[in-house]
C-alpha positions in Angstrom: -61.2 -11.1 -3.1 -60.2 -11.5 0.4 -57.5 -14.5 -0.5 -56.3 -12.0 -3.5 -55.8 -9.3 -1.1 -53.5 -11.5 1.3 -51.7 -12.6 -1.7 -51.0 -9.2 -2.7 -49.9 -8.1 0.6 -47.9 -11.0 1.3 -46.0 -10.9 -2.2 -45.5 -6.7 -0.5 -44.1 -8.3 2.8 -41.2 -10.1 0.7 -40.4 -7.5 -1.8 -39.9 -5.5 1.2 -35.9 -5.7 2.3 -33.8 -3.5 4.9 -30.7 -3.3 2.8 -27.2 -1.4 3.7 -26.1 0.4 0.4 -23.0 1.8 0.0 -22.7 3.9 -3.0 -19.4 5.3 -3.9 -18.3 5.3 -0.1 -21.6 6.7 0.5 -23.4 4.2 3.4 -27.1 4.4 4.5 -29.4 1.9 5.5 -32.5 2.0 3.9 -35.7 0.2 3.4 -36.5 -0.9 0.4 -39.1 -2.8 -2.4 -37.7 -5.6 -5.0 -36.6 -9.0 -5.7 -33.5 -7.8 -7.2 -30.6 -6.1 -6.6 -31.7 -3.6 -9.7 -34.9 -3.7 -8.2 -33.4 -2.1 -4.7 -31.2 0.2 -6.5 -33.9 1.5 -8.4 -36.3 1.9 -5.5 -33.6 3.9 -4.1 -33.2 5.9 -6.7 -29.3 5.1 -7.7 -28.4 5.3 -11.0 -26.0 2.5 -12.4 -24.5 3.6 -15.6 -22.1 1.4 -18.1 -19.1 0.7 -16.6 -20.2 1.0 -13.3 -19.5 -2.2 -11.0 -22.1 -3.8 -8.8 -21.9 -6.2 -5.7 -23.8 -8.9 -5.6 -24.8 -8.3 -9.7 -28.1 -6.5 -10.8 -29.9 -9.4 -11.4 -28.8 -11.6 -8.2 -32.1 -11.9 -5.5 -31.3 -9.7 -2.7 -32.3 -10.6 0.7 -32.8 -8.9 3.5 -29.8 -7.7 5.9 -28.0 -7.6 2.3 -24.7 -5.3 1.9 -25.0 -4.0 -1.4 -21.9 -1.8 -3.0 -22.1 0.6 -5.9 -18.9 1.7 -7.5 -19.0 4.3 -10.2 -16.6 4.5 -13.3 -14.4 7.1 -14.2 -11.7 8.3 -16.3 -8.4 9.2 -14.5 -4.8 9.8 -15.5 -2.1 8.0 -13.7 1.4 8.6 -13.6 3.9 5.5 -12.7 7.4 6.1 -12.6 7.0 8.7 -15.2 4.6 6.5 -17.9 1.1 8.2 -18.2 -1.8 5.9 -19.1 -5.5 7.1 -18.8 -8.4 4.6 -18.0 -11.6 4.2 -16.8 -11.7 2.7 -13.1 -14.1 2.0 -10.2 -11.6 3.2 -7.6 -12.4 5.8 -4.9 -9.3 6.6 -3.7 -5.4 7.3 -4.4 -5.3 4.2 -2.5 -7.8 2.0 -4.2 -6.0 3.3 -7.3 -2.4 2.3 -5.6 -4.3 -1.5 -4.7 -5.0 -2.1 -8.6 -1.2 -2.3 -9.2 -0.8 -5.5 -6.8 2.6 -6.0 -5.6 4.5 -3.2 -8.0 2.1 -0.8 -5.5 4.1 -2.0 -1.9 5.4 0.5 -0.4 4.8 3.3 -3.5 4.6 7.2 -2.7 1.8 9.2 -4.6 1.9 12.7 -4.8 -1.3 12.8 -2.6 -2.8 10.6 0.4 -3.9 7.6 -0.3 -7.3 8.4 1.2 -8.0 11.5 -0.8 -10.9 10.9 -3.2 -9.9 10.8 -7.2 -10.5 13.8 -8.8 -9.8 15.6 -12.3 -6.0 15.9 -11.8 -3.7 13.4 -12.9 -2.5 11.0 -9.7 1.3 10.9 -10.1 2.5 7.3 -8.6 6.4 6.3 -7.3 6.5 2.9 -7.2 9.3 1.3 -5.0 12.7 0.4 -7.4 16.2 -0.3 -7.2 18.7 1.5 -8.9 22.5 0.5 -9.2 24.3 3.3 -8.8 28.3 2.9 -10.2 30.4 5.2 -8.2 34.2 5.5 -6.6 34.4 1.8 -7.8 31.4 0.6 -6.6 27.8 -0.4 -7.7 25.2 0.3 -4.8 21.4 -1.0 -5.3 20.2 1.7 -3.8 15.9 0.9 -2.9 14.1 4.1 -3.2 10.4 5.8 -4.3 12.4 8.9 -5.5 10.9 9.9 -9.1 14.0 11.5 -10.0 17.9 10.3 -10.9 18.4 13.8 -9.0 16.4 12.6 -6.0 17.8 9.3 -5.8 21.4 10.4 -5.1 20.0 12.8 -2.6 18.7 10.4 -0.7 21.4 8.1 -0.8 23.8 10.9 0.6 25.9 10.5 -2.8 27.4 13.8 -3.3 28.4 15.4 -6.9 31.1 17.7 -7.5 31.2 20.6 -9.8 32.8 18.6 -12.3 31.3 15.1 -11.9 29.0 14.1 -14.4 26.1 11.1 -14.5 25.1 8.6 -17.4 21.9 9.7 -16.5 20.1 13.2 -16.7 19.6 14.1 -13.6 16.0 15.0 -13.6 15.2 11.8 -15.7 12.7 9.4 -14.4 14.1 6.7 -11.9 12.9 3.3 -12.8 13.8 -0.6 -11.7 16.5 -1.7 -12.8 18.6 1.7 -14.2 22.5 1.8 -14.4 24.0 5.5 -13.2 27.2 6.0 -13.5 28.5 8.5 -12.2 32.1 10.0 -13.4 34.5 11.7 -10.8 35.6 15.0 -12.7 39.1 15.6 -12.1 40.6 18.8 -10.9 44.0 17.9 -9.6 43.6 18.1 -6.3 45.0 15.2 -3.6 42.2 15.4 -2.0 38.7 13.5 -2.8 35.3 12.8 -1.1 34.4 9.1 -2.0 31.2 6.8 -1.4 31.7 4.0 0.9 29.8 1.0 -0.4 26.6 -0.5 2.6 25.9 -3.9 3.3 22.5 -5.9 2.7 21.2 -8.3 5.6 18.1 -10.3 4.3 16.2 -11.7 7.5 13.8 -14.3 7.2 10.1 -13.6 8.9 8.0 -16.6 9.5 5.0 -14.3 11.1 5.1 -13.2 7.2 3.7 -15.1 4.0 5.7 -16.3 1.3 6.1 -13.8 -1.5 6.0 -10.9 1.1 9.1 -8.7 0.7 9.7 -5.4 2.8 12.9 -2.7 3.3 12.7 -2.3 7.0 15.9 -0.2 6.8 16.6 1.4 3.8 20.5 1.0 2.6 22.7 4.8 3.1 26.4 4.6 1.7 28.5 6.5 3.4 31.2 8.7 3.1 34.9 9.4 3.0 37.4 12.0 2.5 40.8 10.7 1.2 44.0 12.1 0.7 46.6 10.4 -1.6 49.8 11.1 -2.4 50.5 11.1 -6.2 53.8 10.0 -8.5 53.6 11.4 -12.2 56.2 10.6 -15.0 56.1 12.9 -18.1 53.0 14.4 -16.9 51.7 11.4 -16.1 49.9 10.2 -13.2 51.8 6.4 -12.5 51.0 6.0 -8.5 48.8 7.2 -6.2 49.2 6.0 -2.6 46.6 7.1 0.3 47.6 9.1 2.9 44.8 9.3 5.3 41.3 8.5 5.1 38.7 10.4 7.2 35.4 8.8 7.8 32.2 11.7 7.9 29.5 9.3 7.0 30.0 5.4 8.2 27.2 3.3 5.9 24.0 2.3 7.4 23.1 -2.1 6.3 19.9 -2.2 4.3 17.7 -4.5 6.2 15.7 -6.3 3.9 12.7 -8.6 5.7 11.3 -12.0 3.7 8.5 -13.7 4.6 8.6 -17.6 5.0 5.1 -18.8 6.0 2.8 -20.7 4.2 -0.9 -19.0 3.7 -2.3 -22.2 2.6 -1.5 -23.1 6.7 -4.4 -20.8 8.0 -7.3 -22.3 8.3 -10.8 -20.6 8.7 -14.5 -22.3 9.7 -17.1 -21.6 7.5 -19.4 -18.9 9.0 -16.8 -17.7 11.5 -16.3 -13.8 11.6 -12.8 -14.4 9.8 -14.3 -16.2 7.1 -16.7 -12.8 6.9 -13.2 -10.9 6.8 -12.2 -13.4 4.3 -14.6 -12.6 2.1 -14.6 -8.8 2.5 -10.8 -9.2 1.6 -11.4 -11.3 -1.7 -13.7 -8.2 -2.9 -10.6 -5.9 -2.4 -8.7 -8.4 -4.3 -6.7 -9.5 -1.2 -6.0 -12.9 -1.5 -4.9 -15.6 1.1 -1.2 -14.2 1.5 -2.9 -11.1 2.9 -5.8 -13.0 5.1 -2.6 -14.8 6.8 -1.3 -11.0 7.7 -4.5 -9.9 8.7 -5.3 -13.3 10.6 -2.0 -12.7 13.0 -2.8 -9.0 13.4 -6.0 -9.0 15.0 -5.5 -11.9 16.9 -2.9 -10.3 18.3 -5.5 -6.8 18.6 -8.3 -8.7 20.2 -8.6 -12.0 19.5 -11.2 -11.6 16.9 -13.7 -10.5 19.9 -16.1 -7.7 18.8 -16.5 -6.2 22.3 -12.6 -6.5 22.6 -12.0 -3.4 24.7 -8.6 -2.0 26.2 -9.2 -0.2 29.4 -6.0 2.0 29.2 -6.7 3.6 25.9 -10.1 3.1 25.0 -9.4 0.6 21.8 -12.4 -1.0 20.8 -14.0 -3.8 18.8 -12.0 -6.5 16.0 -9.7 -3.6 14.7 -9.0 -1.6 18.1 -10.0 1.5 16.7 -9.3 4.4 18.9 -11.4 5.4 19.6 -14.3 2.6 18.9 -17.2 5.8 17.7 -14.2 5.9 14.2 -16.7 2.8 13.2 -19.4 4.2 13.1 -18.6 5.8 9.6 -19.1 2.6 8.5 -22.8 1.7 10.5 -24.5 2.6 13.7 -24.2 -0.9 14.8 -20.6 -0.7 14.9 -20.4 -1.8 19.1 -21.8 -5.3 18.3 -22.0 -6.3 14.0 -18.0 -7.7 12.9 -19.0 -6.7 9.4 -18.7 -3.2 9.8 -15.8 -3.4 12.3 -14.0 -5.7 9.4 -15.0 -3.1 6.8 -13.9 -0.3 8.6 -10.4 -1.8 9.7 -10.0 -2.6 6.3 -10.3 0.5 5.2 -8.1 2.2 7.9 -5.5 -0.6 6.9 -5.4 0.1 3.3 -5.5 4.0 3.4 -2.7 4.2 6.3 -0.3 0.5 5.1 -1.7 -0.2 1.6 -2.1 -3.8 2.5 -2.5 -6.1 5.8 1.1 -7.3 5.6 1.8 -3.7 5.4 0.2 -3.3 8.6 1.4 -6.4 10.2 4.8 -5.7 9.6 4.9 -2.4 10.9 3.1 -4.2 13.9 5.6 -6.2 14.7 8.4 -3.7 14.3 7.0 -0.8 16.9 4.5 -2.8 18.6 1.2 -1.2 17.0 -0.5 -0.3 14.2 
């Protein structure tokens, strides 16, 4: 009886596991009974229904010190460019929602923050597109997130007269690749306002992977006011000649920023804290383009140190966070365990850049991040 009893209370000792759970964003650390991850999950009294996605699977062994993540299904309606689609999704966020659409998200505008939890209303998504717009001779590829024909103009600074008329409805849907033209209404007079074509620099960025592709300075035409002279034969316009040409809007260059290094370059020791990062990036569905980004940001930040601290602003830990007690969202061991400094940086980087090259980029354009 006495060896039956140690049995028993020895089989207790290894069912028994301090786990982290994080359930739907929702992070405790618990103690727990089970050999399973189902086993935890049911201990603990968290329902996982059909549809709902489980990290490591219900039937993996769980050990203890295991991160466990729950992520319930749900149904949500998303808007892209003016195409609705409803699905079922594991996302938590605008921005998790924004993630699933891979490169087509860069850069997009949703009607709310990214960090906003998904609710019952539909998420209405602007992705980032070119548009050629014909005008005064000229076709501009004008790079926008405006939803609108309307809106895109706007932005661009191209101005319609009373009389001018578009291809396009106005408050149709912009998407890549559309052709508006728009037509110059005329009303006789020598005098006409006139779009002045912008230039495109492309500038190479080895600090950013192949593939990578950002508008660091969006292209603005500009704009004229011309006066011609005019010769008409039988009623018949047959010359027009410019007489002065007034400048009220010179063009702004679109800068457009390419990345030219090779991810395949970085290399990362097994059991290091980047190849924990590297793995808490493959579960967002980061791959290694975004690892390089991330790699060159916080070595920059801190050097990969956890106790990295910045004495003039109080920055703290892999991330910098500012201030450091922002991690502790994530776990109360957030001064000394990389894991949840790595899981709360990348969840500051996705909700705030949408991606790490995102955020690198924008590093090395203002100095921060």
């Amino acid at each position: 009886m006495v060896v039956a009893l140690a049995g028993s209370t020895y089989g207790l000792t290894a069912a028994h596991k301090t786990v982290t759970i994080d359930d739907d964003g929702q992070i405790r650390v618990v103690s727990a009974y089970g050999r399973t991850v189902g086993d935890v999950l049911r201990f603990q009294s968290v329902d996982v229904l059909r549809g709902d996605a489980v990290t490591p699977a219900e039937n993996a062994p769980v050990a203890d010190g295991e991160s466990i993540v729950v992520r319930s299904s749900r149904q949500v309606t998303l808007e892209v460019d003016g195409r609705t689609s409803t699905f079922t999704t594991t996302a938590l966020t605008v921005g998790d929602l924004i993630e699933a659409l891979g490169a087509r998200g860069d850069g997009a505008v949703a009607t709310a923050s990214r960090s906003e939890p998904l609710g019952r209303e539909p998420v209405r998504v602007s992705t980032m597109k070119t548009v050629n717009v014909a005008v005064d001779g000229s076709v501009l590829p004008i790079r926008t997130t405006q939803a609108t024909v309307r809106d895109v103009l706007g932005e661009a600074g191209i101005t319609l007269g009373d009389t001018d008329q578009t291809s396009v409805p106005l408050g149709a849907a912009a998407v890549d690749g559309m052709v508006v033209v728009v037509a110059r209404g005329s009303t006789g007079a020598d005098t006409v306002t006139e779009v002045l074509p912008f230039a495109t620099q492309t500038i190479e960025e080895p600090a950013l992977p192949r593939g990578y592709q950002h508008v660091r300075t969006a292209g603005r035409p500009g704009e004229a006011v011309t006066t011609y002279s005019t010769l008409s034969l039988a009623g018949a316009e047959v010359q027009r000649t410019v007489v002065s040409r007034v400048v009220t809007r010179a063009p702004r260059d679109e800068v457009i920023v390419v990345g030219t290094m090779d991810p395949s370059a970085v290399k990362v020791d097994p059991g290091s804290v980047k190849a924990t990062a590297q793995a808490l990036l493959a579960e967002r569905g980061w791959g290694a383009d975004q690892f390089a980004c991330l790699d060159s940001l916080w070595t920059k930040e801190s050097g990969w140190r956890v106790n990295a601290s910045n004495a003039s602003s109080g920055a703290y830990g892999i991330p910098q966070a500012l201030p450091g007690s922002k991690m502790a969202s994530v776990g109360a061991d957030w001064r000394t365990n990389p894991t949840t400094q790595i899981t709360w940086g990348l969840g500051y980087i996705s909700s705030r850049y949408g991606t790490p090259c995102g955020a690198w980029d924008h590093s090395m354009a203002t100095g921060w991040y």
